[in-house]
Structures are given as C-alpha cells and as structure tokens.
C-alpha positions in Angstrom: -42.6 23.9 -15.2 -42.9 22.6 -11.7 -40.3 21.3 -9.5 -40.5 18.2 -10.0 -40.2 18.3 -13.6 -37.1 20.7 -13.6 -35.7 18.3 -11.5 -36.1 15.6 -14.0 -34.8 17.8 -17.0 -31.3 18.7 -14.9 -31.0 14.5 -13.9 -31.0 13.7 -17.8 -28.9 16.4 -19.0 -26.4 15.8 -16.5 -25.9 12.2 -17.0 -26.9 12.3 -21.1 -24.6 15.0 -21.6 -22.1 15.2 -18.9 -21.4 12.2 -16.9 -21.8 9.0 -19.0 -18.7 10.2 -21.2 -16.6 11.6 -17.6 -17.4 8.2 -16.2 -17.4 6.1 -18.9 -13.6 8.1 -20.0 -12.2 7.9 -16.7 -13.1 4.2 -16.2 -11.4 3.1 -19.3 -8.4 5.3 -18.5 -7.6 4.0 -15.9 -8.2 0.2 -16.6 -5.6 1.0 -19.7 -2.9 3.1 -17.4 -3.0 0.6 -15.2 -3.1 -3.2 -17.0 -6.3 -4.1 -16.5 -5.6 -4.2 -12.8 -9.2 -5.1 -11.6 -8.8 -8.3 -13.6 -4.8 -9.1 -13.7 -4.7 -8.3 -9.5 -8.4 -10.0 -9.2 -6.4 -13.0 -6.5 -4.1 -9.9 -5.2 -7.1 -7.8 -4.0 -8.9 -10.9 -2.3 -5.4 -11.3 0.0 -5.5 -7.6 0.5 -9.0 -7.6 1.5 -8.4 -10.8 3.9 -5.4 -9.1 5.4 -5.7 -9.6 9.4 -4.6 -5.7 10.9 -1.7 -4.8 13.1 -2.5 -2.4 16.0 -5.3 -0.1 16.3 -7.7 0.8 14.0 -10.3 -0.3 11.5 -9.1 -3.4 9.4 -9.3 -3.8 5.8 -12.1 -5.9 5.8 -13.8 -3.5 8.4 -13.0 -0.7 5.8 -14.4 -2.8 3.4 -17.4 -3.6 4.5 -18.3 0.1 5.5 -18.2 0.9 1.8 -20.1 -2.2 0.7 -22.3 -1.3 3.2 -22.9 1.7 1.9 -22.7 0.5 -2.0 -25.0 -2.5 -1.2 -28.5 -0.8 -0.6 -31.9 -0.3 -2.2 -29.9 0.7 -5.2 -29.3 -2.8 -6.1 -32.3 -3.6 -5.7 -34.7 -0.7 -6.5 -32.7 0.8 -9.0 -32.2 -2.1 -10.7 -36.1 -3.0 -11.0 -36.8 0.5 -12.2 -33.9 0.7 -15.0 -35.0 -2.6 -16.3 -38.4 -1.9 -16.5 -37.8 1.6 -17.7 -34.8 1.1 -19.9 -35.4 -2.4 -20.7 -33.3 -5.8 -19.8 -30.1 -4.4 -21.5 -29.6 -1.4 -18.8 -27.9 -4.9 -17.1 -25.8 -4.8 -19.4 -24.1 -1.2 -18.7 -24.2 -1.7 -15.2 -21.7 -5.1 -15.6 -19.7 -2.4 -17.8 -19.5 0.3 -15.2 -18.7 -2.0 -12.3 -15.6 -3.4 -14.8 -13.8 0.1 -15.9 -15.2 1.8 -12.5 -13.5 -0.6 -10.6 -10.3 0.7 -11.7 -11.5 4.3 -10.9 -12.1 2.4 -7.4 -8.6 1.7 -7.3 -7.0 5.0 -8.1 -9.4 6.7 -5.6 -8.7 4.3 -2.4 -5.2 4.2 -2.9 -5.3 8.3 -3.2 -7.2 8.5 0.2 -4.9 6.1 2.0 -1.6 7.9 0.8 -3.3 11.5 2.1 -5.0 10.0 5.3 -4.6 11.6 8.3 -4.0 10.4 12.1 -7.5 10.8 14.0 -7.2 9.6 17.5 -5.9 6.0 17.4 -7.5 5.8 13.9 -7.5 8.1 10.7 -9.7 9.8 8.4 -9.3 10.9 4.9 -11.1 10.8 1.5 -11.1 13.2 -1.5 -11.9 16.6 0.2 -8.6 15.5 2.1 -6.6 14.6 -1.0 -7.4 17.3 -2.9 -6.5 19.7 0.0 -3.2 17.9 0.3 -2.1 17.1 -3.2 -3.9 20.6 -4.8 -3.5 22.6 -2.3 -6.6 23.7 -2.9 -8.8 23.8 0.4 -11.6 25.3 -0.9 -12.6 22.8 -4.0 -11.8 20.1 -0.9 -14.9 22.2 0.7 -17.1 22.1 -1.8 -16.5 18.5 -2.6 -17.1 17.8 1.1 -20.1 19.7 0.6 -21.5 18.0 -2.6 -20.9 14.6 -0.2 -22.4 15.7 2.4 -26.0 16.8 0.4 -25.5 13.2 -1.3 -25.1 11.0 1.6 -26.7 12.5 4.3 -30.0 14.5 2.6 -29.9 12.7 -1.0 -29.3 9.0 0.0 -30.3 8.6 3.2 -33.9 10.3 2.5 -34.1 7.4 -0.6 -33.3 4.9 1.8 -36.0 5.7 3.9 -38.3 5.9 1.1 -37.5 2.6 -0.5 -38.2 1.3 2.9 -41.6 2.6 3.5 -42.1 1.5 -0.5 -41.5 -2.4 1.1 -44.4 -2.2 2.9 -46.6 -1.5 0.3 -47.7 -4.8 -0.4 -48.5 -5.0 3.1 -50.5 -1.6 3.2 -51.8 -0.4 -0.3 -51.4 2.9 -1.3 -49.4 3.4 2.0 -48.4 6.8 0.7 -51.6 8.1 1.3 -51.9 6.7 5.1 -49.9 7.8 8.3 -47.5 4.3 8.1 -44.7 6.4 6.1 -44.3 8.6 9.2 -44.1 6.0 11.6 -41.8 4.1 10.2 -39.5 7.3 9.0 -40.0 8.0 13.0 -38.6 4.4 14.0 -35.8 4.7 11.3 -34.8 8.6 12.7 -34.4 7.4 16.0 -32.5 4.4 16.0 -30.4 6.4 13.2 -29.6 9.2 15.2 -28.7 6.6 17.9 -26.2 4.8 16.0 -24.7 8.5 14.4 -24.2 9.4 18.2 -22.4 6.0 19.1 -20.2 6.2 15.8 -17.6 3.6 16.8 -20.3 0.8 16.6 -20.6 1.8 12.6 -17.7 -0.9 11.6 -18.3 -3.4 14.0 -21.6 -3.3 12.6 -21.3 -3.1 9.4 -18.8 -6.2 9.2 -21.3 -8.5 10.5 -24.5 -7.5 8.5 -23.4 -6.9 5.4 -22.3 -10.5 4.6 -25.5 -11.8 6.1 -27.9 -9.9 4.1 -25.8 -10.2 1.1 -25.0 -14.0 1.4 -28.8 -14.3 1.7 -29.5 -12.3 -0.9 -27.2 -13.8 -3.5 -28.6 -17.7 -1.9 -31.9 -16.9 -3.5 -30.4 -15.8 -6.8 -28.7 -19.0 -7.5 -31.3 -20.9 -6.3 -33.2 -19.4 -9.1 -30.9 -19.4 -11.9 -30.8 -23.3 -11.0 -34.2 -23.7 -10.9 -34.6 -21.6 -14.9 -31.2 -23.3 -15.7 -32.5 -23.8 -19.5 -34.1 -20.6 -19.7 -30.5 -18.9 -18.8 -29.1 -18.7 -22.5 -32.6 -16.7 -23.7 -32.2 -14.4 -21.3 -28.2 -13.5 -21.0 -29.3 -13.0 -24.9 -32.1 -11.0 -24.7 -29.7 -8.7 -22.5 -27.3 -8.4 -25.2 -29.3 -7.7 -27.7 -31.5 -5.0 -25.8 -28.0 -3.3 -24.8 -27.4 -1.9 -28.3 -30.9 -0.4 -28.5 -30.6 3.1 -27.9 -34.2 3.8 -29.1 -35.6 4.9 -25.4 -38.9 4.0 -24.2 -39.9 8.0 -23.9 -38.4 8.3 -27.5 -35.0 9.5 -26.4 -31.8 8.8 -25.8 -32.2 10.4 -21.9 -34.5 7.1 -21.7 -32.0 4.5 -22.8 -30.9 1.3 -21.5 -27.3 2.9 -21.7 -28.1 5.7 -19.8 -30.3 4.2 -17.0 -28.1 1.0 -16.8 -25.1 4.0 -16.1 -27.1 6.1 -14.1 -27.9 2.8 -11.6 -25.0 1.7 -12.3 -23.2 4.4 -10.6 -25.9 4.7 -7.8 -25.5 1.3 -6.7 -21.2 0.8 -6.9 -20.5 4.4 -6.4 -17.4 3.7 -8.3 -15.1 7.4 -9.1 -17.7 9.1 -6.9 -15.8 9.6 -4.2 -17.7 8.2 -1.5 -15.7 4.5 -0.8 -12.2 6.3 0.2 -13.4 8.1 3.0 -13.9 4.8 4.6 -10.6 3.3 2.8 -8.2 6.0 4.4 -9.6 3.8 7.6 -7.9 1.2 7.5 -4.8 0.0 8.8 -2.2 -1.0 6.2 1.2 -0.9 5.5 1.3 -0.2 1.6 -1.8 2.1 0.3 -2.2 0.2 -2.6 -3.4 -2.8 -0.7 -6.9 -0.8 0.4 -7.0 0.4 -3.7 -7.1 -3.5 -4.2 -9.1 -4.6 -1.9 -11.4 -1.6 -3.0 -12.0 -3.8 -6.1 -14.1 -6.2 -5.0 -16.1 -4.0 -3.5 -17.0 -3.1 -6.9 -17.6 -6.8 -7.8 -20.0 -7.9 -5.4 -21.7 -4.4 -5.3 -22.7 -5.1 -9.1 -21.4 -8.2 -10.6 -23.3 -10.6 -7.5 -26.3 -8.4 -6.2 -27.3 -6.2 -8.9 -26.8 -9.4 -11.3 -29.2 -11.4 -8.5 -31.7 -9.1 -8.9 -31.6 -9.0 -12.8 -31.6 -12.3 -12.9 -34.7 -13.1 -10.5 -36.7 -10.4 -12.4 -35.9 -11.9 -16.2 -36.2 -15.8 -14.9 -39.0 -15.5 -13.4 -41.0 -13.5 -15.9 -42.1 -10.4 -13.5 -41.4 -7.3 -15.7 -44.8 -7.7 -16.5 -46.4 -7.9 -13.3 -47.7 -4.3 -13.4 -44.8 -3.4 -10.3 -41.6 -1.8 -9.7 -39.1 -0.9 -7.4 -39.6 -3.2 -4.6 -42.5 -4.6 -4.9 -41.6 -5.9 -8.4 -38.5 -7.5 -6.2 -41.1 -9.0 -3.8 -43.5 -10.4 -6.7 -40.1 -12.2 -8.3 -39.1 -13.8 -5.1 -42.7 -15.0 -4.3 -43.2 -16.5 -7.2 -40.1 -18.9 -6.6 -40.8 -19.5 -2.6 -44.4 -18.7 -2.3 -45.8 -15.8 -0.1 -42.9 -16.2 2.4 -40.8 -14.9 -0.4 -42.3 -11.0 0.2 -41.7 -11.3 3.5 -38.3 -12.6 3.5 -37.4 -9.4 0.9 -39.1 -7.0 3.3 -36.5 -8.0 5.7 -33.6 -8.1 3.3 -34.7 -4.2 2.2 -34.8 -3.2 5.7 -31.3 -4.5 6.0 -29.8 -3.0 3.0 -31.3 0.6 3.1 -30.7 0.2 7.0 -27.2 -0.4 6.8 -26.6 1.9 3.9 -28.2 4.6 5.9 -25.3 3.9 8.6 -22.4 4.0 6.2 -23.6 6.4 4.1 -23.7 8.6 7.7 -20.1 7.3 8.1 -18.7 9.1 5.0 -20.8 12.9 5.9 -19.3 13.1 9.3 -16.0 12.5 7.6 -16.7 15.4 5.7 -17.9 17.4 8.4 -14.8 16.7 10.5 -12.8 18.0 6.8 -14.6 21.2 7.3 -14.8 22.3 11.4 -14.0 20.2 14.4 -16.5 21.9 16.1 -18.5 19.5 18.4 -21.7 21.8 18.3 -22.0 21.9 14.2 -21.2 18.1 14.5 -24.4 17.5 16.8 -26.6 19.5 14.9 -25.4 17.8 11.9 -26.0 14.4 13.9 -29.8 15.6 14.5 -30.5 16.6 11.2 -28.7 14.1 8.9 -31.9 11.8 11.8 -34.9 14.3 10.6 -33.5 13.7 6.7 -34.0 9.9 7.0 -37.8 10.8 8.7 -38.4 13.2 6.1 -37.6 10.9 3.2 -39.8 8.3 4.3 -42.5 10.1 2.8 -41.0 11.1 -0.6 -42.3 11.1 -3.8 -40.6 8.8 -5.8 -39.5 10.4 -8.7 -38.0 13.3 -6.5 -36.5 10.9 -4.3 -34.3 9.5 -6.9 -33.8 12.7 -9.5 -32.1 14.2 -6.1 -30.0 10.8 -5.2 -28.8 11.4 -9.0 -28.3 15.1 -9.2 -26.3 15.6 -5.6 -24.5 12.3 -7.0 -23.5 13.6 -10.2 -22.2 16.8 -9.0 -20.2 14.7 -6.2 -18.7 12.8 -9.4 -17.7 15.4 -11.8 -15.5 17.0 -8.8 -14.0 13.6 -7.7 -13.5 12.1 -11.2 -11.7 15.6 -12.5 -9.5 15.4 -9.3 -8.2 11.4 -9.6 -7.8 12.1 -13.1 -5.2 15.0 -12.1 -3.9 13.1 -9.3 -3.5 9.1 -10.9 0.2 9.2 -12.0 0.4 8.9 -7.6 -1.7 6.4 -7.3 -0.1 4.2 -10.3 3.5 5.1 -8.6 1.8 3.4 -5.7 0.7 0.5 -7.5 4.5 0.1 -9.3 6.1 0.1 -6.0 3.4 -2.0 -4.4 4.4 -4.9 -7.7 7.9 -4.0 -7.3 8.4 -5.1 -3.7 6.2 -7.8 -3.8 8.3 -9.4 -7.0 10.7 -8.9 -4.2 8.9 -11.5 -2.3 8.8 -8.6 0.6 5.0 -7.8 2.5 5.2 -4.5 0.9 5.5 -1.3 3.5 5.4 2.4 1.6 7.2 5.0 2.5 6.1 8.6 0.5 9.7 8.9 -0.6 9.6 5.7 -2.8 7.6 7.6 -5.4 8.6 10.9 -4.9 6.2 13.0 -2.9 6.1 14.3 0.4 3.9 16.7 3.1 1.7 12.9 3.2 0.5 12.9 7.1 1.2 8.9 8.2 3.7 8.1 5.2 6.4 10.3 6.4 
C-alpha cells in the first residue's frame, strides 16, 4: 500500500469511526446544556461582536475577524465543490447541521480561552493548550495539543492553501501541475508570507479589512444568482434534502457518504470544537468572557451558513456538477456561466484572497502555540521560516494528499480539544449564567473569576 493510499484509509476511519459521533455528541451537548444559545442569544452575539474596545489591544471584531479569516478559505469553496460532487448535493445538508450544534461548541471553547488568557505585552494570548494547562494542570496534553495545532495550521493548512491556489490557475494554464507555474507562485506566496509572519502586528489590522471585502463579494454573487434561478430554488433545497438521508456512498460505503463528507468539510471549513478560533478569542479586549464565546457564534454562521451555502447554491443553480470539474475550477465554470468569462477571473481573485488571508490567520494561531511551548526568539524564527517553505512546498501538492493531511492533523487537533471543553463546559456555562444574570440586571456585564467559583485565572483575578 503506498502512501498515499494509507493516508486515505486513516482519513476515513478517523472521521467514519471516530469523529462524526465526538463532533456530532459534543455539538448537540452543548446546544442542550446551554438553551440553544446559538439561536436564543443570535441578537446578543451580534452586539458583542459590534462592541467598540476599551484600551489596548485587539477588539472583538478584530478577534473576530482573525478567526473568520482563518475559517473563510478555500475550504468553503474547494471543499465544498469536492463533497458535493463526491458525496452528492446532500453533504450541504450536514454542513448547515455542523455549523448549527458546532456553534455551540464555538461558544464553550471561546469563552474557555478568554477566562484562561494570559497578559502578553499590552495584549494577551491564550487558547486550549493554555486552558488545559491552567484548568488541568496538565502541561504536557497542553503540548501536545499545541503540537497537533501547530502540524494543522502551519504544515497541513497552510500547504492546502497554497495548493488550492496554484489549482485557480488552472484554467488559465492546463495541466499546470506538470509545468514550473506551481513553483513560482508557491515562491511569490512564501515570500510575502514570511513577510507578513515577521511583521505579526499587521495580522488583525489586516485581517479586519479583507475579510468583509472578499466575503461581501463573495456572498454578492450568490444572491445574485439565487435571484436570477429564483423558481428553480424549491427543486434544489429539495433535492438537498432528499440526497441527505442517502447513506449509500458513491465508492459503495459509508466512508463515501454525503454525511460523512458534508461533516468532514463541514468541520474543515468552520473549525467549530477544533480548537483553533480561541487562540485568537483570548485576544480580545472584553470585560465579561462570555461576550467573545458569543460573538464566536457568528463566526460560525457566516463561515457556513453564508459562504459555504453561496457556493452550494451557485453549483446546483447553475447546473455545473456536471461540467466534468472540481474544486476550483468547478467554482470558476459556475460563476462564468452567470457573468460570462469575467466570472473566472473575478473567482481567481476571490481564491487568492481567501487562501491568502487564511494562510495569515491560520499563522496567527501556530505562533500562539509556539509562544505556549518556548519563548525562545531563535525557535520562533526558524519556526517563522519554515511555516514560509510549507506554503512553497504545498503549492505543488498532490491533491488527494493535500487534503487527507488537512483532515488527519485536523482530526487529531479535534479529538484533544473536544475531550478537553467537554471536561471543562460546566466553567464556561457558569460564565454564560453570570453573563444573563447581570445583564437581566440591566448592568454591561464585567466578570470577576470569583463569581463562579474558580481562581489561579491570569487577567480575571
């Protein structure tokens, strides 16, 4: 068996036999424990999100956006092609699902990284390897998480970004895998990567400008074509439904499966109970930690509910599963056929956004993780350079080992994180209860670690 092919085997048992039920458990737990508060709190997170900063620091939004920078990639695009034409139209379907319930595990794990963040300069730091050190005691499993992140973000994701990338050019270059282009672009992306991961304080800034561009023009061409196929709309949000609850896989098993695949992209794309988002939510400047938790929700929501849906939507309404392409260039053929030729170029720019962006936060969360496990400056630099030759390197990926090693360094990320916020949600919930509490007060809610009972918190004290 070669590599390639083990690699495939360990990406399906892991998510057939492993994740789909951690996730899929989790999710629901939580959306139970805590009232449905992705729905019930849906006006309460858009306030917290909006919430203008006081002092130094990253804002809310700022902290925001770095995670929706890093959700919102090639993922929502890419992935989203690839599990529909794999899995079929209903792997939608379980993606809308995972972005519901893993929006509560969105909640629980932002709200844990703000109330175990730690001061960092005029700024702080934080995330899962930090909670679990804090609230476990266990500094070792907060290393090996930190490790799994780092493998995921900075080798696993960031080499796929590049990939997907070089993959938009295709229809500019055929069979570009086979020319010199892949190495010239992964050379332009490596350089003004490891630019940007040596400036570091430009990250945010960034991020909270781009990100609403590319997505706003994104989502613009979506609706434009849902009102354009307005009366084929009803066929297809059925032929999703009904496709959902067919478990008989294209490969002739259940590895194969809408369910699976829609999960699998699902989770690639929203990152929800990974672990990734609250290393940049123990950023930001707030006075209650469930505020960050909140506003961690509609991340979630326009990570999969507005993008991912877009790109369902222009691939059913405009008839392109069966163009003969996928991944990106399927993307491109859909848009073109609603704007004409410009449309391939206007996605080619939107792809280089996304994955570009992504690339940036995705950076953001492995130096976190780095900074968990030494403050040495030297490690850090090296780090710097290498996390730079990752991004050139994946630019010349093969695709199907480009995405089983996203998956695999994802999943094992997950089933650390998810275990953890599972032991550790009866703190966050106490958070969200005196977060309601004071607010039915009619106070701006401020937390103090005494008000639910725990202490040795860093900023809370």
């Amino acid at each position: 068996m070669s590599f390639k092919d083990l690699l495939i085997q360990f990406d399906d048992i892991l998510y057939t036999w492993l994740l789909i039920y951690l996730l899929a458990g989790a999710g629901i737990y939580f959306t139970v424990r805590s009232r449905f508060v992705q729905i019930r709190s849906f006006r309460e997170a858009l306030s917290c999100m909006l919430e203008k900063k006081e002092g130094d620091g990253v804002s809310s939004f700022q902290a925001l956006m770095i995670a929706t920078a890093s959700r919102v990639g090639t993922g929502n695009m890419a992935g989203v092609a690839t599990a529909i034409i794999t899995g079929g139209p209903g792997a939608a379907f379980w993606m809308w699902i995972m972005a519901i319930f893993g929006s509560a595990s969105a909640f629980v794990e932002s709200t844990l990284a703000q109330i175990y963040k730690v001061k960092d300069g005029d700024g702080f730091k934080g995330g899962p390897a930090y909670y679990i050190e804090r609230a476990l005691n266990a500094r070792w499993l907060g290393i090996l998480f930190a490790i799994s992140l780092i493998a995921t973000f900075a080798f696993g994701f960031n080499g796929l970004q590049a990939f997907n990338i070089v993959s938009a050019f295709e229809v500019y270059i055929p069979e570009i895998s086979s020319t010199h282009w892949p190495m010239i672009i992964g050379l332009i992306l490596a350089v003004v990567s490891c630019y940007l991961f040596f400036a570091g304080d430009v990250i945010g800034k960034l991020s909270s400008v781009l990100v609403p561009v590319m997505a706003g023009l994104y989502i613009g061409i979506g609706i434009f074509v849902i009102f354009t196929n307005l009366t084929s709309l009803p066929s297809i949000l059925k032929l999703i439904l009904t496709d959902a609850f067919n478990f008989r896989a294209s490969a002739g098993a259940f590895t194969g499966s809408c369910m699976v695949l829609g999960i699998k992209r699902g989770l690639f794309s929203n990152e929800a109970g990974m672990g990734s988002a609250p290393n940049a939510s123990a950023s930001a400047v707030v006075s209650h930690p469930a505020k960050q938790g909140l506003a961690q929700i509609i991340s979630v929501y326009i990570d999969t509910l507005l993008i991912c849906t877009t790109t369902v939507f222009l691939i059913l309404l405009t008839q392109s599963v069966d163009s003969g392409y996928s991944g990106i260039p399927l993307i491109q053929e859909a848009v073109a056929g609603v704007i004409g030729p410009i449309g391939v170029h206007f996605v080619t720019v939107i792809v280089c956004l996304f994955a570009f962006t992504s690339i940036i936060g995705n950076y953001f969360y492995a130096e976190a993780n780095i900074r968990f496990i030494t403050k040495n400056r030297v490690v850090l630099n090296c780090f710097r350079i290498l996390a730079a030759i990752m991004v050139f390197v994946g630019a010349g990926n093969d695709m199907d080992v480009a995405w089983s090693l996203a998956d695999i360094t994802m999943g094992l990320e997950a089933v650390i994180n998810i275990v953890v916020i599972l032991l550790l949600s009866r703190i966050a919930f106490a958070a969200l209860e005196d977060y309601e509490a004071k607010k039915a007060q009619g106070l701006d809610p401020v937390f103090h670690e005494s008000d639910i009972g725990i202490h040795h918190t860093d900023v809370w004290n």
